[in-house]
PyMOL CGO cylinders between C-alpha atoms (Angstrom):
from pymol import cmd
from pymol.cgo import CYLINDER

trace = [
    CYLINDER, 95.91, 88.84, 109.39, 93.09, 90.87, 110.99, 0.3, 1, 1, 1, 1, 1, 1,
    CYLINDER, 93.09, 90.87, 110.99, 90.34, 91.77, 108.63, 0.3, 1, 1, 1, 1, 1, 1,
    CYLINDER, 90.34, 91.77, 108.63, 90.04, 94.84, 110.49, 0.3, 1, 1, 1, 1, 1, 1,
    CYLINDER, 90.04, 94.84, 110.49, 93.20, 96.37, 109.48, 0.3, 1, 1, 1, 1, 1, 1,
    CYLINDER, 93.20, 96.37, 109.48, 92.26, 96.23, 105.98, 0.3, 1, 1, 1, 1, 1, 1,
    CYLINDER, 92.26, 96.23, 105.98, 88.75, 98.02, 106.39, 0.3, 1, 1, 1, 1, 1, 1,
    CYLINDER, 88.75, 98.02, 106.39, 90.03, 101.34, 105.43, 0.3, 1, 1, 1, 1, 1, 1,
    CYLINDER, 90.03, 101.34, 105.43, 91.36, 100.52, 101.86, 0.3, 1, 1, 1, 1, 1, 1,
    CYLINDER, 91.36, 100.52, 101.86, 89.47, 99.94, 98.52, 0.3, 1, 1, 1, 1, 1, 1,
    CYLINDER, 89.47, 99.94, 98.52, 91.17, 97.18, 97.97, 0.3, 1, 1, 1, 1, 1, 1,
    CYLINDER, 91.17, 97.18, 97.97, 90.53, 93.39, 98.51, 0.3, 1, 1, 1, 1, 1, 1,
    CYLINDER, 90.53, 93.39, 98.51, 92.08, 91.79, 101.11, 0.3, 1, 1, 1, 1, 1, 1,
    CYLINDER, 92.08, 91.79, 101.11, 93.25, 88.63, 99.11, 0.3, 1, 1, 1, 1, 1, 1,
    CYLINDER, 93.25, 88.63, 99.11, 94.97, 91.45, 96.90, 0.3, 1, 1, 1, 1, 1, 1,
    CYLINDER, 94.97, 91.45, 96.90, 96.98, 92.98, 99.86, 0.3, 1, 1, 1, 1, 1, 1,
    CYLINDER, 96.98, 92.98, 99.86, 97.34, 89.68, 101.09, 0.3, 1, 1, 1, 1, 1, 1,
    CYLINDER, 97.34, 89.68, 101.09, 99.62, 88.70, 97.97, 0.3, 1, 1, 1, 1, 1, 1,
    CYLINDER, 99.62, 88.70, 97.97, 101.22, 92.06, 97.48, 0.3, 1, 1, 1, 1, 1, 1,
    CYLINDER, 101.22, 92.06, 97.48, 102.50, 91.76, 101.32, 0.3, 1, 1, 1, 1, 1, 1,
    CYLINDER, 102.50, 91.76, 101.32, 103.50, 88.01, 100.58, 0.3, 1, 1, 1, 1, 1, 1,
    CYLINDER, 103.50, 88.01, 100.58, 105.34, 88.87, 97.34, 0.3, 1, 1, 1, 1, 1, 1,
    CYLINDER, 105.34, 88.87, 97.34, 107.34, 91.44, 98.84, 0.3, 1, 1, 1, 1, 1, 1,
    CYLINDER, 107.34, 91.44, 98.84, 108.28, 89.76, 102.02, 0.3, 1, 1, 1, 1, 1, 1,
    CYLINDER, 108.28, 89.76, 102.02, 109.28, 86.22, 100.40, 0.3, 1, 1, 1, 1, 1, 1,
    CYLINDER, 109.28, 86.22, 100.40, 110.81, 87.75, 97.10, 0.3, 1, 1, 1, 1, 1, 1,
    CYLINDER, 110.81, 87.75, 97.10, 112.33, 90.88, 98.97, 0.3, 1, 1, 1, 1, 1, 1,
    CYLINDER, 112.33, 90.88, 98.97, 110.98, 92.53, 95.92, 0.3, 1, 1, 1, 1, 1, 1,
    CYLINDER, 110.98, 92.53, 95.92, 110.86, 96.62, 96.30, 0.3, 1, 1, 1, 1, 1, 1,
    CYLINDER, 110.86, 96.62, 96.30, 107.32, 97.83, 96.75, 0.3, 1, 1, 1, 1, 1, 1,
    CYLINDER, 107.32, 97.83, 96.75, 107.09, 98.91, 92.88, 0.3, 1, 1, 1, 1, 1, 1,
    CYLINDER, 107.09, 98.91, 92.88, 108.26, 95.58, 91.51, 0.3, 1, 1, 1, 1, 1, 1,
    CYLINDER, 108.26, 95.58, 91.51, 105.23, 94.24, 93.57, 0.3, 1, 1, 1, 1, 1, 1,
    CYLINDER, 105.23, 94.24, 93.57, 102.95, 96.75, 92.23, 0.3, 1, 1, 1, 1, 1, 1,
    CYLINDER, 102.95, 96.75, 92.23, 104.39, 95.92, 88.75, 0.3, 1, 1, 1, 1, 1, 1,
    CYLINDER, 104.39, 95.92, 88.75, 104.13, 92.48, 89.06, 0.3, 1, 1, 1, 1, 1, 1,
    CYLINDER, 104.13, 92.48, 89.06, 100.40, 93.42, 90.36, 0.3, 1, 1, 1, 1, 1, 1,
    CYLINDER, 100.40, 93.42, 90.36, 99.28, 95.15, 87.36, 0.3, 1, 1, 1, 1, 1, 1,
    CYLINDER, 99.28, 95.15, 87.36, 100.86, 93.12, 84.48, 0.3, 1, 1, 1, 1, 1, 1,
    CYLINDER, 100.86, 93.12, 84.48, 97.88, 90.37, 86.17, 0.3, 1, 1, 1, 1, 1, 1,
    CYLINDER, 97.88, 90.37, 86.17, 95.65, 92.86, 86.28, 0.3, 1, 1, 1, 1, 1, 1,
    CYLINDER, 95.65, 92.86, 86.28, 95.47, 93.87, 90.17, 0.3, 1, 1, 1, 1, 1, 1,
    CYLINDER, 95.47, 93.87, 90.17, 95.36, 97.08, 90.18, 0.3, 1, 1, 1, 1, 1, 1,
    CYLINDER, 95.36, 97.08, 90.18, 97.23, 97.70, 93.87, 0.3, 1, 1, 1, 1, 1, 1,
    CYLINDER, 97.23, 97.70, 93.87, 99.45, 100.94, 94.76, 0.3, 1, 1, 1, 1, 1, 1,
    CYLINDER, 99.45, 100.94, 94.76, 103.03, 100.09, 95.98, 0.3, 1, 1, 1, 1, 1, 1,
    CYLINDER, 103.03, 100.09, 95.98, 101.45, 102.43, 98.76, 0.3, 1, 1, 1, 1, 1, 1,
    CYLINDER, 101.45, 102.43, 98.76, 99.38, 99.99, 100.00, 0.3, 1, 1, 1, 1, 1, 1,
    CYLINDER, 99.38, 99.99, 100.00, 101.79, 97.71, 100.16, 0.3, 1, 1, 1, 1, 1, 1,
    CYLINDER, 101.79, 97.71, 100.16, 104.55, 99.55, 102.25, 0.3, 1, 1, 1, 1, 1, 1,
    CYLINDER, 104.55, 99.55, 102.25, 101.73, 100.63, 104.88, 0.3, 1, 1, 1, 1, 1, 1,
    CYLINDER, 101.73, 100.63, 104.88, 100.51, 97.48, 104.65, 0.3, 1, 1, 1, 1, 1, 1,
    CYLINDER, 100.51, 97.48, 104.65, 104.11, 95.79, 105.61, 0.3, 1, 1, 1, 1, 1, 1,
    CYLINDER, 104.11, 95.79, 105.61, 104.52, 98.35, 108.08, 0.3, 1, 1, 1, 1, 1, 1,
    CYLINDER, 104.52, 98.35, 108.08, 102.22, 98.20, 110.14, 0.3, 1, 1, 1, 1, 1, 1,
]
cmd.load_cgo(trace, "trace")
């Protein structure tokens, strides 16, 4: 992962990081990641995650 790509969001890259991990291994949908995210108190859009996985 490029640094870089993550300079435009406000969130942390280890957070993005794990969103983009949960979703790929689990094949979770972008809101269960988000969900998942939140209930542990990372506060990450599902958003984030899709551009995130599709870039």
């Amino acid at each position: 992962m490029n640094p870089s790509t993550y300079k435009q969001h406000r969130f942390p890259l280890e957070i993005i990081a794990h969103a983009v991990w949960l979703y790929v291994r689990f094949a979770l949908s972008y809101r269960d990641v988000e969900e998942l995210l939140t209930e542990r108190k990372m506060l990450l859009t599902y958003k984030t995650v899709c551009q995130q996985c599709h870039t």
